[in-house]
Biotite code that builds the C-alpha atoms (Angstrom):
import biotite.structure as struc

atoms = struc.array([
    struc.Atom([97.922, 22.979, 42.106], chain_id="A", res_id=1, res_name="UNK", atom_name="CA", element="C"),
    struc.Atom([101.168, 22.566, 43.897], chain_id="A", res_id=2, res_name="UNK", atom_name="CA", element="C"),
    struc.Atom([100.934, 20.435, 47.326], chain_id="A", res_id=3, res_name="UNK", atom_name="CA", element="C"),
    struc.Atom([104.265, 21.133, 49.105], chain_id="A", res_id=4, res_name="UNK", atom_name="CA", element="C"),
    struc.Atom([104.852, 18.023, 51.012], chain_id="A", res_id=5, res_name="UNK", atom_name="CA", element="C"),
    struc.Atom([108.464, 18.614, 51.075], chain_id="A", res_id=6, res_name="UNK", atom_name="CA", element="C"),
    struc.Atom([110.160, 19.144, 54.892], chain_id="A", res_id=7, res_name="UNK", atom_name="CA", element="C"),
    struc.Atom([113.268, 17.752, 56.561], chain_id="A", res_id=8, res_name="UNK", atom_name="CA", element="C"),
    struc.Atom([111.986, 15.558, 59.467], chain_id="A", res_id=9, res_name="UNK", atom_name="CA", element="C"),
    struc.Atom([112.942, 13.303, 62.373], chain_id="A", res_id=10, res_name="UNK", atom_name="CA", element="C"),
    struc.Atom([111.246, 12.068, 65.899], chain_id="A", res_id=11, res_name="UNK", atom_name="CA", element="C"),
    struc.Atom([112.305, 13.709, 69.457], chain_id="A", res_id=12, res_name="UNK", atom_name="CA", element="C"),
    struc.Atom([115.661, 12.712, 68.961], chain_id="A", res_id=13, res_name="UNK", atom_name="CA", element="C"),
    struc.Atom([116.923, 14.250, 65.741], chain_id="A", res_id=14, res_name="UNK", atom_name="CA", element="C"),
    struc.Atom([115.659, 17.327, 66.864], chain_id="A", res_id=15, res_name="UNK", atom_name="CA", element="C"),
    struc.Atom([117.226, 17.309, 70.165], chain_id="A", res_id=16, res_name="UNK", atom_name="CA", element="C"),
    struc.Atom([120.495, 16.792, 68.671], chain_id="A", res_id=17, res_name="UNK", atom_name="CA", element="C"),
    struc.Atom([120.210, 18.919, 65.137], chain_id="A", res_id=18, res_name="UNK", atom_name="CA", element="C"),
    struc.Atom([117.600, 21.786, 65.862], chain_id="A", res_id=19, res_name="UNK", atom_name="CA", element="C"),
    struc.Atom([119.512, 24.157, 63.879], chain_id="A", res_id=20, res_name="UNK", atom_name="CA", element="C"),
    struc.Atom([119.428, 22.353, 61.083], chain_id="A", res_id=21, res_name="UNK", atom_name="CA", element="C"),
    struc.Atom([115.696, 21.346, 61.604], chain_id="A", res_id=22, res_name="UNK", atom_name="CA", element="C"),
    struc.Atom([114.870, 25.382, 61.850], chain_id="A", res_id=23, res_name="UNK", atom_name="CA", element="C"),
    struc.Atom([116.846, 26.453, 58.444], chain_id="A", res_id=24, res_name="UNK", atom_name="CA", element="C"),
    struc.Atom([115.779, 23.881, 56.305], chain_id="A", res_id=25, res_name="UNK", atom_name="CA", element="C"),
    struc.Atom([112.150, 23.797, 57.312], chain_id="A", res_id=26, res_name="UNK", atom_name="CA", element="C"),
    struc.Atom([112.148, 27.586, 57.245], chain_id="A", res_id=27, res_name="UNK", atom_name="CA", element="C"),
    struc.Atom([113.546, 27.878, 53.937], chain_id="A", res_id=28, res_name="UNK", atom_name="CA", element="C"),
    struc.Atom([111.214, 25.025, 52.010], chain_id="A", res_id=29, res_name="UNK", atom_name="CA", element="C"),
    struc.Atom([108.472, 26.423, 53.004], chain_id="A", res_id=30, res_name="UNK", atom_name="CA", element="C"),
    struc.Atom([109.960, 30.580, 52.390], chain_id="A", res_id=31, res_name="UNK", atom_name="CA", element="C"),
    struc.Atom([110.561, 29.191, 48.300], chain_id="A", res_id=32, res_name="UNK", atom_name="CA", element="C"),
    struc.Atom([107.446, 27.159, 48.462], chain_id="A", res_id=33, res_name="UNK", atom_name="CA", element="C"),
    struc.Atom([105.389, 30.028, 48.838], chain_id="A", res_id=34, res_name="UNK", atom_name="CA", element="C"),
    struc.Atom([107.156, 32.203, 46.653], chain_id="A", res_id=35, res_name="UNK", atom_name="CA", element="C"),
    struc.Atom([107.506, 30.303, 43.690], chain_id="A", res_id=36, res_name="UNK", atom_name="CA", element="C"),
    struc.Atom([103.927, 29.798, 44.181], chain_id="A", res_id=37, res_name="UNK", atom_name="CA", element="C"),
    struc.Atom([103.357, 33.078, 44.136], chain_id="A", res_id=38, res_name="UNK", atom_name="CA", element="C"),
    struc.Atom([106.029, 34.071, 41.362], chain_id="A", res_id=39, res_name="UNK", atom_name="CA", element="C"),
    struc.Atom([104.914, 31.169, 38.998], chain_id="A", res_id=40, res_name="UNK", atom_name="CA", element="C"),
    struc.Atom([101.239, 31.961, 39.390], chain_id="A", res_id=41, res_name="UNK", atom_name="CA", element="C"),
    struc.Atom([100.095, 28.558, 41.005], chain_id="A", res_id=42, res_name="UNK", atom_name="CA", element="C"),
    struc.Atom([96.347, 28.586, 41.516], chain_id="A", res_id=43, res_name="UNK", atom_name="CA", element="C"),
    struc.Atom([96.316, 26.745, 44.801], chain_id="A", res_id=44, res_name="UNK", atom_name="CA", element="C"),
    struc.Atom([99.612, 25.548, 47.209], chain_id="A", res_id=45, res_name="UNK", atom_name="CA", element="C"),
    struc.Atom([98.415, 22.978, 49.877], chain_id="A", res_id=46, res_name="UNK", atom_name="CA", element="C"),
    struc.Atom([100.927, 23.027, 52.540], chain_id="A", res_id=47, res_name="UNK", atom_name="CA", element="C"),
    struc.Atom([100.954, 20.477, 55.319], chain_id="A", res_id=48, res_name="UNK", atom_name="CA", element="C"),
    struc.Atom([101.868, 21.078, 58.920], chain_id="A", res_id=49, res_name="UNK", atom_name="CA", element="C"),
    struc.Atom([102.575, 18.844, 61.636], chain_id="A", res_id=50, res_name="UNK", atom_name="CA", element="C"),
    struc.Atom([100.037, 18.883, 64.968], chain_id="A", res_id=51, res_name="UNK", atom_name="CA", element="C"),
    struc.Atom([103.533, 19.398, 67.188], chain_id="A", res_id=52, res_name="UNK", atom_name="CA", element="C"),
    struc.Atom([103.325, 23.157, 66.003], chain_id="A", res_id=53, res_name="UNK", atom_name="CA", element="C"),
    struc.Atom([100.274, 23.667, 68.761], chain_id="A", res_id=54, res_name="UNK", atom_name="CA", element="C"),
    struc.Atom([101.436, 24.774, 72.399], chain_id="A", res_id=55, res_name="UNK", atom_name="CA", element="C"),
    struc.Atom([102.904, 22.414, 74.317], chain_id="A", res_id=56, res_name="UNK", atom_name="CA", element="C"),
    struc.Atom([100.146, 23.049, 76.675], chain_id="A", res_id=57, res_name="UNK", atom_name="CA", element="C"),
    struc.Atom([97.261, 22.554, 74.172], chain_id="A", res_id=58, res_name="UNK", atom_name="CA", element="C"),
    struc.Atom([94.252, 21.062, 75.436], chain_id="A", res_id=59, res_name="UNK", atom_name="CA", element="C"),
    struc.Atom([92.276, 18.227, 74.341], chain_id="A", res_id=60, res_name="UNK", atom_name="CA", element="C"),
    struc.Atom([90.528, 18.207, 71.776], chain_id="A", res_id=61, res_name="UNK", atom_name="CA", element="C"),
    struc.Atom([92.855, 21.105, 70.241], chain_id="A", res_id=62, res_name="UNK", atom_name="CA", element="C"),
    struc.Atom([90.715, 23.763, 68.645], chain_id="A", res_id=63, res_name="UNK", atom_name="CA", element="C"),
    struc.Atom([92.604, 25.694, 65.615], chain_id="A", res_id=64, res_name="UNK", atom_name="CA", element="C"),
    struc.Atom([91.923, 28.805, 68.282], chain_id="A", res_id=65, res_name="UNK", atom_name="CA", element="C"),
    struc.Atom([94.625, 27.158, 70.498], chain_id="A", res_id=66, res_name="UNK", atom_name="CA", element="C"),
    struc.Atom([97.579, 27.709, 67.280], chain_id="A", res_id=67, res_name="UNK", atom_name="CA", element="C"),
    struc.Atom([99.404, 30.863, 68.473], chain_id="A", res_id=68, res_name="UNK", atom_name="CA", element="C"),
    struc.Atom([98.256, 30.483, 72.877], chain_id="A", res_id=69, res_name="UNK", atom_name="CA", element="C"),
    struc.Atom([101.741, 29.476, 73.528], chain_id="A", res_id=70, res_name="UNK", atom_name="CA", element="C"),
    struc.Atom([105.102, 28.090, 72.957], chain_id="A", res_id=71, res_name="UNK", atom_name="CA", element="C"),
    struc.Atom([105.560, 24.318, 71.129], chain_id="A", res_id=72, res_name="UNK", atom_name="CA", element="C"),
    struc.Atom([107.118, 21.288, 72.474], chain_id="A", res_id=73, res_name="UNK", atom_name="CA", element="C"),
    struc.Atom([110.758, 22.391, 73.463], chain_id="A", res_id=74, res_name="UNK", atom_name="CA", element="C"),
    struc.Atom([112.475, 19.214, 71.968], chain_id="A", res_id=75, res_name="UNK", atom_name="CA", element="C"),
    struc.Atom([110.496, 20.066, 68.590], chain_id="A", res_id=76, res_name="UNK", atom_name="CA", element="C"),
    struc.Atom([110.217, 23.765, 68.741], chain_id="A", res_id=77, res_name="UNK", atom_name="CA", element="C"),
    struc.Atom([112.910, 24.391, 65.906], chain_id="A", res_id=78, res_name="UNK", atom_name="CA", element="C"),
    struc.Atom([111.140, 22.306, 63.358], chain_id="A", res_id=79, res_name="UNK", atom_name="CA", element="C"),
    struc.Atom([107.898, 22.583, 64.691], chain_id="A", res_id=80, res_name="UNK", atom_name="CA", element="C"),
    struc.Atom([108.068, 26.568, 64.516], chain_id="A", res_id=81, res_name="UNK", atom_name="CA", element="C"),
    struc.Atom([109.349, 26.300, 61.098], chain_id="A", res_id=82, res_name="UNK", atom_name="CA", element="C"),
    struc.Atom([106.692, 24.543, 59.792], chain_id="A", res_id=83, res_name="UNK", atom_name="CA", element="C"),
    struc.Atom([104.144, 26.838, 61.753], chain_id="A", res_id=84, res_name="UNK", atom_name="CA", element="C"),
    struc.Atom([105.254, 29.591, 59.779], chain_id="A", res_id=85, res_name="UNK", atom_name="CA", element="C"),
    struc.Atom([103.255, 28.521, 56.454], chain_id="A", res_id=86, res_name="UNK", atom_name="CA", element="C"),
    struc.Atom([100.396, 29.701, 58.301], chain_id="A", res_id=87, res_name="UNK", atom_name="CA", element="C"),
    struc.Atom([102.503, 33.421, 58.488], chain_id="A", res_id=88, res_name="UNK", atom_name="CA", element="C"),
    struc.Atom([103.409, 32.648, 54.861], chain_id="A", res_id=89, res_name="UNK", atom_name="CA", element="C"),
    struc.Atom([99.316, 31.771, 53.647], chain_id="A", res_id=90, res_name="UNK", atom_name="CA", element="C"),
    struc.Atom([98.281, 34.678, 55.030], chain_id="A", res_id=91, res_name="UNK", atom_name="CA", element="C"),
    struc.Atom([100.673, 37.166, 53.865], chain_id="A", res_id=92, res_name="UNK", atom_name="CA", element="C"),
    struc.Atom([101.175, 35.890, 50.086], chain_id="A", res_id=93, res_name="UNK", atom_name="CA", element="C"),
    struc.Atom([97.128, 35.508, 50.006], chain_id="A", res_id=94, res_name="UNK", atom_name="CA", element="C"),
    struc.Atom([97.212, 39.523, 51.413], chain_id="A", res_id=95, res_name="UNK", atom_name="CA", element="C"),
    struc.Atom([100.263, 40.499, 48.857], chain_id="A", res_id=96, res_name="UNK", atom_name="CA", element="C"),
    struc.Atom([99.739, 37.961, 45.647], chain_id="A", res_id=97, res_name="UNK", atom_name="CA", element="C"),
    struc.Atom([96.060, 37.156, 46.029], chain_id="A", res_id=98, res_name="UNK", atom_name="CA", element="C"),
    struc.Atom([97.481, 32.981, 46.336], chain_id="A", res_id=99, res_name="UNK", atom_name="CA", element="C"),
    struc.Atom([95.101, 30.844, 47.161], chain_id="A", res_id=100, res_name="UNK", atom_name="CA", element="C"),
    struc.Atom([96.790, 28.121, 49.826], chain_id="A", res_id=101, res_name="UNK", atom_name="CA", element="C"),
    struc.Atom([95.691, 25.689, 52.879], chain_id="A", res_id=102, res_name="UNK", atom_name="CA", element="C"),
    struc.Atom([97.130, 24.872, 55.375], chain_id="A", res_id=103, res_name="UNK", atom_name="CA", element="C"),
    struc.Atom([96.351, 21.348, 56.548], chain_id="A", res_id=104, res_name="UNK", atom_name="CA", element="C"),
    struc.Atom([96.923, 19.719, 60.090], chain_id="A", res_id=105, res_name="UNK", atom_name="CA", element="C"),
    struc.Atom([96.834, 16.088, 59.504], chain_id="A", res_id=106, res_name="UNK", atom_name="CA", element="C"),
    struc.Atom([98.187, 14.588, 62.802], chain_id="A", res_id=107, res_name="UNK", atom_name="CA", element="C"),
    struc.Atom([100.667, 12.334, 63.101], chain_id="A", res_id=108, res_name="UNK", atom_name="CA", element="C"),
    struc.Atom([100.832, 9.417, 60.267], chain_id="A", res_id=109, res_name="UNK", atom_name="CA", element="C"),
    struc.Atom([102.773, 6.447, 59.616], chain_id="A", res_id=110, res_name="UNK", atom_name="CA", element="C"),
    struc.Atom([103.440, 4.080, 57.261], chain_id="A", res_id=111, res_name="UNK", atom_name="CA", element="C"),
    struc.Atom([104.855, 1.256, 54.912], chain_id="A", res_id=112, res_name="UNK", atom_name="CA", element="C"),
    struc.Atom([107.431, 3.482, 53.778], chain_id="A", res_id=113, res_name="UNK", atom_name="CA", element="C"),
    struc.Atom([108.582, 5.497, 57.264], chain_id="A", res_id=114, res_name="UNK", atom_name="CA", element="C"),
    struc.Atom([111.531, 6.061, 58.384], chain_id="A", res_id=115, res_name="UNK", atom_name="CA", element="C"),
    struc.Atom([112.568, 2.988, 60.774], chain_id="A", res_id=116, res_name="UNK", atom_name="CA", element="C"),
    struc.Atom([116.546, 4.766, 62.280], chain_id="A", res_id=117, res_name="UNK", atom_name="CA", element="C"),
    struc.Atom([117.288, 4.144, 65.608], chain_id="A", res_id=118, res_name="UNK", atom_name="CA", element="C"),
    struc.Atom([117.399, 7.819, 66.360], chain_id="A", res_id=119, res_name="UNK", atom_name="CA", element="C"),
    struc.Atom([115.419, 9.683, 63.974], chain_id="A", res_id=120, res_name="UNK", atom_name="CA", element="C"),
    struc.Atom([112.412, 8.192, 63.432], chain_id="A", res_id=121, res_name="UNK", atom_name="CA", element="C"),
    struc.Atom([109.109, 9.372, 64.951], chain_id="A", res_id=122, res_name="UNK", atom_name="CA", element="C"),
    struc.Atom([107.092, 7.468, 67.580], chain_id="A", res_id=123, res_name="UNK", atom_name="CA", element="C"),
    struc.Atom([105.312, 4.560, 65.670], chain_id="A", res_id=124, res_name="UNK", atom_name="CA", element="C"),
    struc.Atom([108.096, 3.698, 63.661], chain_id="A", res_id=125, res_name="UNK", atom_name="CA", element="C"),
    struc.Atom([110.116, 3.846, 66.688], chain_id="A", res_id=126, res_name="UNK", atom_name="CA", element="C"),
    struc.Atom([108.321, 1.384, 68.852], chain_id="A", res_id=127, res_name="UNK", atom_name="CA", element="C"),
    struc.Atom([107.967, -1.093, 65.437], chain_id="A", res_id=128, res_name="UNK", atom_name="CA", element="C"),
    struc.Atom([111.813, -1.461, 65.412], chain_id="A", res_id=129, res_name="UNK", atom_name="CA", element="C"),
    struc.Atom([112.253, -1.472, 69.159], chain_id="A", res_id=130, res_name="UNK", atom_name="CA", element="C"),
    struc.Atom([109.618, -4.302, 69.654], chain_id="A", res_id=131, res_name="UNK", atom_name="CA", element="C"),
    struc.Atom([110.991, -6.427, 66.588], chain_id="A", res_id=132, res_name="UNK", atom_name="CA", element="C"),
    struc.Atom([114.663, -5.683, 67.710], chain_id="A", res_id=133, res_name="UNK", atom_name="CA", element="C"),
    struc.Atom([113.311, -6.723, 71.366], chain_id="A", res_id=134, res_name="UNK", atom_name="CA", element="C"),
    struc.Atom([111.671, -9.829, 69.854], chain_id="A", res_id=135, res_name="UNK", atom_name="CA", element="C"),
    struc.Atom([114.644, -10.658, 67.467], chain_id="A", res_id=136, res_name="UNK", atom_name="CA", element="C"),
    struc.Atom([117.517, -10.834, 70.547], chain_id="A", res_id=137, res_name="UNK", atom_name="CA", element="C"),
    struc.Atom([114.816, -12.313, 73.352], chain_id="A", res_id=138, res_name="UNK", atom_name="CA", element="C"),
    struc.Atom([115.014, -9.034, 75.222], chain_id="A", res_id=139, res_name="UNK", atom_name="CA", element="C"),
    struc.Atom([112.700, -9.589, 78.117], chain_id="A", res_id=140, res_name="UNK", atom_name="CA", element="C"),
    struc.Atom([111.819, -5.618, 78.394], chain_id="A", res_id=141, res_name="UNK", atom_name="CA", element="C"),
    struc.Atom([111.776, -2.708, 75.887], chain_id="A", res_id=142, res_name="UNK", atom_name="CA", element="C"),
    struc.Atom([112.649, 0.640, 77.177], chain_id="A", res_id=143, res_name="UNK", atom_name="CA", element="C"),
    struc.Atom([110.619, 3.458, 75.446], chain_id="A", res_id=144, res_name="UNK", atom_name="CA", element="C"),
    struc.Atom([110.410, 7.336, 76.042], chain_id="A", res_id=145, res_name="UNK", atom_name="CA", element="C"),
    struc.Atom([107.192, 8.671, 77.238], chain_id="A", res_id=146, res_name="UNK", atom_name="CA", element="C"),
    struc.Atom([104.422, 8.725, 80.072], chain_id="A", res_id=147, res_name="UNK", atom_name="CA", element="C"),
    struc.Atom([102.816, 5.441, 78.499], chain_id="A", res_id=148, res_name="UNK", atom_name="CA", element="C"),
    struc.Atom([99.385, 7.208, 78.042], chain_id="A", res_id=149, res_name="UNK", atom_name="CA", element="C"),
    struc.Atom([98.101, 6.517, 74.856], chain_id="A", res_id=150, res_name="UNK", atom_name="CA", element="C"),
    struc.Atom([97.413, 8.911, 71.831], chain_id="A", res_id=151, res_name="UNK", atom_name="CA", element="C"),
    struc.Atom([94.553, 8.382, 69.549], chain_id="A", res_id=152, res_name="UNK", atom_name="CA", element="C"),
    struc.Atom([96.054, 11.291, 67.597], chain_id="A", res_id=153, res_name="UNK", atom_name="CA", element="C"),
    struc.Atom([98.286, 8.593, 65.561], chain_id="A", res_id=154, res_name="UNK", atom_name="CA", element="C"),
    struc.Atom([97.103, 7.505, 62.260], chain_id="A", res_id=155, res_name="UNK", atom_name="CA", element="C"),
    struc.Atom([98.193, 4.718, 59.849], chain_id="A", res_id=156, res_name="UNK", atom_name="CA", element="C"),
    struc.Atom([99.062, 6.455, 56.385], chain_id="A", res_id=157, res_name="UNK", atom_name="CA", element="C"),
    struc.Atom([98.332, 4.131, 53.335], chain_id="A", res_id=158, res_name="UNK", atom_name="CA", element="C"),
    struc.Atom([96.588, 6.358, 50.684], chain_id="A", res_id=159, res_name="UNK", atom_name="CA", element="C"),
    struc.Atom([96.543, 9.665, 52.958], chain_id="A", res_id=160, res_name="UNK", atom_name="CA", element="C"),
    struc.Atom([98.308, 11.490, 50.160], chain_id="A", res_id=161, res_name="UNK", atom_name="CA", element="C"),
    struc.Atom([95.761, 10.580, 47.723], chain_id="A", res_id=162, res_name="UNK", atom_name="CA", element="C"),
    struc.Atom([93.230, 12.290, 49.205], chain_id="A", res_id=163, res_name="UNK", atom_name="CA", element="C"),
    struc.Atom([95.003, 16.024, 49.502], chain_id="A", res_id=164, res_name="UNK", atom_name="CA", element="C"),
    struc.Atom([93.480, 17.091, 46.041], chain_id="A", res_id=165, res_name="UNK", atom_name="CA", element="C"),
    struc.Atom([90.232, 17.401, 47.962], chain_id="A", res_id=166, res_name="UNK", atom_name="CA", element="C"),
    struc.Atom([91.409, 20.723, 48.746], chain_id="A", res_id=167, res_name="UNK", atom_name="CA", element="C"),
    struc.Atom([91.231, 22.459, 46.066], chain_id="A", res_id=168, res_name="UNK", atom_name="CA", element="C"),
])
């Protein structure tokens, strides 16, 4: 089994200020995931996408029949369409080369070991530093991006990984 959990990532601002380089690299891990799979004879790929591939108009709770009703987040569309193409790439190499793959939505997770940079990180790791940088210097306010409704979408990731071979 080969669980592709490889993909070049970054929060809202990263990919407002790189979403070429978002696109390409996303596109091409998962174009040579899929065909090595394919080539080496793997007898199951698990391939992880992120929720920000859904429309940007997705309703609550998002149904899998809401995938391909519309166009992604703008400021994430270049990675976010990348990464949506694994569904593209399950279907065809399961048509072509009879692989067996899933494709898994997991939402958004964070964790121990996520990326804290000022201006690539995504939204929980984000706040972390900005409250402990806010708390550190006596800031009395913390500006963050955002409507300040909450999302229950977010999940801490401890053993998350662990629990992938399920899938096959």
């Amino acid at each position: 089994m080969l669980i592709h959990l490889a993909a070049y990532v970054g929060g809202i601002g990263a990919n407002r200020e790189w979403p070429a380089k978002f696109f390409y690299r996303n596109i091409l891990l998962t174009s040579l995931a899929f065909e090595a799979a394919a080539r080496h004879r793997i007898q199951k790929l698990v391939y992880p996408m992120g929720g920000c591939s859904y429309p940007a108009k997705a309703t609550s709770p998002i149904g899998e029949d809401q995938m391909w009703q519309g166009y992604p987040q703008a400021e994430s569309a270049a990675y976010s369409t990348a990464k949506k193409m694994g569904l593209v790439a399950s279907d065809a190499y399961r048509q072509e080369f009879g692989l067996n793959s899933a494709v898994l939505i997991p939402g958004n997770m964070y964790g121990e070991f996520d990326n804290f940079r000022l201006k690539e990180s995504h939204v929980v790791p984000a706040l972390i530093r900005r409250f402990y940088e806010a708390k550190i210097s006596g800031a009395r306010e913390v500006v963050c991006w955002g409507t300040g409704a909450s999302d229950p979408r977010l999940r801490l990731c401890r053993r998350r990984g662990s629990r992938l071979p399920v899938f096959h």
